[in-house]
PLY file of the C-alpha trace (Angstrom):
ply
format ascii 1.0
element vertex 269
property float x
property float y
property float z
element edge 268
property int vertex1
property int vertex2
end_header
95.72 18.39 209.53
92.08 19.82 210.10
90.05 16.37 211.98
87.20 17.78 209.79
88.42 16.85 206.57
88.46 13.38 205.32
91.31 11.44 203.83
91.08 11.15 200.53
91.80 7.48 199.08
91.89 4.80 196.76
88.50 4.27 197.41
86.70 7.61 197.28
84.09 8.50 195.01
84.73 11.22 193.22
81.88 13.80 191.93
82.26 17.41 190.29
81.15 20.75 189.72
81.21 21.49 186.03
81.42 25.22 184.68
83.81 27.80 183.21
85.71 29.47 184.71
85.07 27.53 187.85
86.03 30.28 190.46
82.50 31.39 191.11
81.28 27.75 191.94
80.12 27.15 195.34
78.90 23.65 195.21
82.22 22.18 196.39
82.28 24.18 199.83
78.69 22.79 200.17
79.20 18.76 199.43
82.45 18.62 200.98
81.30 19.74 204.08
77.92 17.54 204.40
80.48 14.44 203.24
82.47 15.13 205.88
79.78 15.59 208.66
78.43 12.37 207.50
81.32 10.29 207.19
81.37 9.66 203.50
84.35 8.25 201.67
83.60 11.43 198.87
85.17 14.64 197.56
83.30 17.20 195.16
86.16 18.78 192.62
85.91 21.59 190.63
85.81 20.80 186.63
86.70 23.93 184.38
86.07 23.08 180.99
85.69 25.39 178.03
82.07 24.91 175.76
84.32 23.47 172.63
85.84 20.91 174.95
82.83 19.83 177.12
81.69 16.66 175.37
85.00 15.13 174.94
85.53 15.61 178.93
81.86 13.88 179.75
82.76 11.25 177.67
85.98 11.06 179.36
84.45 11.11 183.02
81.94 8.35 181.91
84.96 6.26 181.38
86.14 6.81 185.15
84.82 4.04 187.65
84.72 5.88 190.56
82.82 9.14 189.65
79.73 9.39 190.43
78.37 12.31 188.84
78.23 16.40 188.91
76.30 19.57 189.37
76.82 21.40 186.31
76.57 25.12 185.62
77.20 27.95 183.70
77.96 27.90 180.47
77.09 24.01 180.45
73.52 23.41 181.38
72.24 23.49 178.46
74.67 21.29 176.29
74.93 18.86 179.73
70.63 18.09 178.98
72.03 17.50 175.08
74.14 14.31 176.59
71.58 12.28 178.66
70.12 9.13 177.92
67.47 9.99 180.90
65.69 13.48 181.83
63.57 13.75 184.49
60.59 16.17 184.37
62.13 19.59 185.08
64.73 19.06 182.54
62.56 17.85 180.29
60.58 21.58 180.18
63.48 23.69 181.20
65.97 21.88 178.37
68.56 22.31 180.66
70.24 20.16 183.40
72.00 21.21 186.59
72.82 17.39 188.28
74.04 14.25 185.89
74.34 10.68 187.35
77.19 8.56 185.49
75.72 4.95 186.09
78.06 2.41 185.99
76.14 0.91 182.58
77.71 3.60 180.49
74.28 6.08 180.92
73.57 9.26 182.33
70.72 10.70 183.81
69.90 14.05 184.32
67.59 16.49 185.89
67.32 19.92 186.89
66.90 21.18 190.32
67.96 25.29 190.22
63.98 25.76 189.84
62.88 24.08 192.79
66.51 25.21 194.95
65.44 28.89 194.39
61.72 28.44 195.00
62.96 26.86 198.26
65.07 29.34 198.95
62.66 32.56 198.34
59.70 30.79 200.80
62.32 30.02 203.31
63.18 33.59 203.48
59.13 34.26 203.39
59.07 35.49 200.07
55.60 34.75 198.66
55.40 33.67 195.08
51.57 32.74 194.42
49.55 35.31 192.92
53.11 36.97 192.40
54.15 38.98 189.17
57.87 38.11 188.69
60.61 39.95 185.66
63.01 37.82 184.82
66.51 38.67 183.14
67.70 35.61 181.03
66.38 32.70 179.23
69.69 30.20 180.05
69.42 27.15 181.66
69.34 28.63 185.25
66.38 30.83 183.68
64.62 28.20 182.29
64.11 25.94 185.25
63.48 28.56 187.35
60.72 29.91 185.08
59.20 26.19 185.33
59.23 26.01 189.04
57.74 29.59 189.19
54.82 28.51 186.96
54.74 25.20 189.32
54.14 27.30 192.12
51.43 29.47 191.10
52.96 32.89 189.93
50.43 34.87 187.89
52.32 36.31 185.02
56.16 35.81 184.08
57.59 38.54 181.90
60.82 37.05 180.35
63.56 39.69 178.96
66.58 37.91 177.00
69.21 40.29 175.51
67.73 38.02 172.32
64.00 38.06 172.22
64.11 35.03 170.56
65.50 33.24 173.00
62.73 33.96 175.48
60.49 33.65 173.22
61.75 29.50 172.87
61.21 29.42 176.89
58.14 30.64 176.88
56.68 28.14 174.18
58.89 25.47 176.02
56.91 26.29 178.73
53.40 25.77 177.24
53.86 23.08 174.79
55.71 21.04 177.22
54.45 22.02 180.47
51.06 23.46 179.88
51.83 26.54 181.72
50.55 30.01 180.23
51.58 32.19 182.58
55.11 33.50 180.94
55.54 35.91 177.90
58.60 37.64 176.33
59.19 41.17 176.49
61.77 43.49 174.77
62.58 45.58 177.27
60.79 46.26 181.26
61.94 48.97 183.80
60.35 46.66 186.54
57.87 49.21 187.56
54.88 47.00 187.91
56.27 43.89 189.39
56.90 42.25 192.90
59.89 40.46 191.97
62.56 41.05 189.93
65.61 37.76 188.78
68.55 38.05 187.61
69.08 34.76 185.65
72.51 35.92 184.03
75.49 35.74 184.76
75.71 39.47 184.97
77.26 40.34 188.17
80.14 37.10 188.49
83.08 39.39 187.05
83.80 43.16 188.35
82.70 45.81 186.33
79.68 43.87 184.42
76.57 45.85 183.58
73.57 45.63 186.25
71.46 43.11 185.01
68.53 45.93 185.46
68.51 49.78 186.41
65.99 49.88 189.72
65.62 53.76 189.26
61.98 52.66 188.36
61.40 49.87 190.54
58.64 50.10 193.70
59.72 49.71 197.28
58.24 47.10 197.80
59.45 44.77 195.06
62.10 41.90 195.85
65.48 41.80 194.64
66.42 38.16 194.03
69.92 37.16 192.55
71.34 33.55 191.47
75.43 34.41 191.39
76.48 32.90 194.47
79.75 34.32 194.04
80.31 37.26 194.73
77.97 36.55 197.17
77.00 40.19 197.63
76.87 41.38 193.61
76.96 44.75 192.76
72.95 44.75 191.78
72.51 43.84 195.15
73.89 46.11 196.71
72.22 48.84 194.95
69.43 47.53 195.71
69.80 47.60 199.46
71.74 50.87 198.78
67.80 51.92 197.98
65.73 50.10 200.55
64.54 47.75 198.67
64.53 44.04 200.31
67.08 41.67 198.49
67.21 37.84 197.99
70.95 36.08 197.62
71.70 33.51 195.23
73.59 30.99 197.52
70.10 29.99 198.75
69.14 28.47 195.47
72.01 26.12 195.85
72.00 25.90 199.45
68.11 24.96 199.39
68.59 21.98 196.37
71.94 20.74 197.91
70.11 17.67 199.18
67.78 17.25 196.27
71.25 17.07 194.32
72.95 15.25 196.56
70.56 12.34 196.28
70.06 12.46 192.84
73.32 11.93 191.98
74.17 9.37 194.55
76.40 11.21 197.06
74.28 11.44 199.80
0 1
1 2
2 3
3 4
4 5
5 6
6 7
7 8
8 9
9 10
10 11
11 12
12 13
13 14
14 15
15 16
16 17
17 18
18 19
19 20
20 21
21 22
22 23
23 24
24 25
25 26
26 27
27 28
28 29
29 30
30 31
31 32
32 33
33 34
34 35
35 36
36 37
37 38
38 39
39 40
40 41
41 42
42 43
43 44
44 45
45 46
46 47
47 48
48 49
49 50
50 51
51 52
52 53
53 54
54 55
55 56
56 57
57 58
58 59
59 60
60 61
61 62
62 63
63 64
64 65
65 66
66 67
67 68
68 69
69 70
70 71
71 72
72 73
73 74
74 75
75 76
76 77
77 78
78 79
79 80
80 81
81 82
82 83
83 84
84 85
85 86
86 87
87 88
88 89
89 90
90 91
91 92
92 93
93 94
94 95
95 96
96 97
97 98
98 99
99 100
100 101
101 102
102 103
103 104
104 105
105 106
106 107
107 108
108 109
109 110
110 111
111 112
112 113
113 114
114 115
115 116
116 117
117 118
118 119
119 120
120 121
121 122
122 123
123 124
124 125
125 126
126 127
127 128
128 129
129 130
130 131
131 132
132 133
133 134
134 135
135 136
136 137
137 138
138 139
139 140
140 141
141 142
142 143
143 144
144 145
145 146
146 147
147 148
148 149
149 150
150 151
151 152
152 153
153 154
154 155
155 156
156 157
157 158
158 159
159 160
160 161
161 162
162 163
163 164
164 165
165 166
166 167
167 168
168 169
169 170
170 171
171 172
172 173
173 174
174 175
175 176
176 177
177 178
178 179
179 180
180 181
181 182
182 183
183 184
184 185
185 186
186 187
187 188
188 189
189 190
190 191
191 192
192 193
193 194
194 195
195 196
196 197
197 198
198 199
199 200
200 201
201 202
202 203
203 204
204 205
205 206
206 207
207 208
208 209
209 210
210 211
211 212
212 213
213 214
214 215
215 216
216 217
217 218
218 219
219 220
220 221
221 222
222 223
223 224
224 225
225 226
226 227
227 228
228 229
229 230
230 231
231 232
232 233
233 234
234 235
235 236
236 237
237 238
238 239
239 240
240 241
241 242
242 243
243 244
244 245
245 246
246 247
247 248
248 249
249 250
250 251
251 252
252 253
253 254
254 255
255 256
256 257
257 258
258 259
259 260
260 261
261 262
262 263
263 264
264 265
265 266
266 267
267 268
């Protein structure tokens, strides 16, 4: 048996990663390994559930005694914010929620931390953001709390571009009615010519053989390639990017960078 691993027993608290499929998910190699370096009676367990069945199971797990909560993400962040009782402030903007805590009273709070994970993750990688002009592909859940931190942070202009217009259109009145922040608008279509940093916020890129979430033929060399599909760690956007010089960002550092944040939040650390 590997010493590293815990036992896992009638008293373990059990927590999960919510998404489908669940074989791009990375949050389980990432709590299972700080529970186990600090000792904690925990596992994190992976939770595939299709969008038709999702309520029924977080009804279910709020019925369990000994979970303690869950990371959720793609398709679910958006329909996990719809179940709270409780949303703290980034959720509140973004409508979307990435971390739920089951309290034992029958609530659930929930927040959103992908915003302030990849905002970690692109200054400790000395990525600059202020002043910054930033394209952004999607207007999900992962897009919208991103797009919050972003205007948190002190990027100049946002331009949001959402295979449905309307969609970003919604974000980018979420984002001045609720958080006062002016700095995003919805566009149609970009080539990413005339930006410094360029996100894909989709899930393009988690299966083989998906579109690029963005042709780079136009893009300057000295705009930023940033990602949020942690697996395959190195998508095939990516690597055309670096294929043309141009500096890339990966997307495990937006989970890596709110794993704590998370971890708190939901009471497993």
């Amino acid at each position: 048996m590997n010493e590293s691993m815990p036992w896992v027993t009638g008293t373990t608290q059990i927590f999960g990663v919510i998404a489908h499929p669940t074989d791009h998910v990375r949050a389980p190699m990432v709590f299972n390994k700080l529970f186990a370096e600090r000792g904690l009676d925990h596992l994190m367990i992976p939770i595939s559930v299709a969008p038709d069945n999702f309520t029924a199971m977080i009804r279910a797990l709020q019925t369990q005694a000994n979970f303690g909560g869950l990371t959720a993400t793609i398709p679910h962040k958006m329909a996990m914010a719809g179940l709270c009782d409780t949303l703290g402030p980034a959720a509140q903007i973004s409508g979307a929620v990435n971390a739920a805590r089951f309290n034992q009273d029958g609530t659930i709070d929930g927040d959103n931390f992908d915003g302030e994970g990849f905002v970690a993750g692109m200054e400790k990688y000395g990525h600059q953001l202020t002043g910054k002009t930033v394209l952004m592909v999607g207007a999900g859940g992962a897009a919208r709390a991103i797009a919050t931190a972003l205007s948190m942070h002190g990027v100049d202009h946002i331009k949001i571009m959402n295979r449905t217009l309307a969609k970003a259109e919604v974000l980018v009145q979420a984002l001045s009615e609720k958080g006062g922040f002016d700095q995003a608008k919805a566009v149609k279509s970009d080539d990413g010519s005339d930006v410094d940093i360029i996100i894909n916020a989709t899930s393009m890129g988690l299966h083989e053989g998906d579109p690029l979430p963005l042709p780079l033929d136009a893009v300057k060399e000295t705009t930023i390639v940033a990602e949020i599909i942690m697996k395959p760690e190195r998508t095939a956007w990516l690597v055309d990017a670096e294929t043309r010089g141009l500096t890339t960002h990966y997307g495990r550092h937006m989970l890596d960078c709110q794993a704590e944040l998370i971890g708190r939040f939901i009471g497993a650390l």
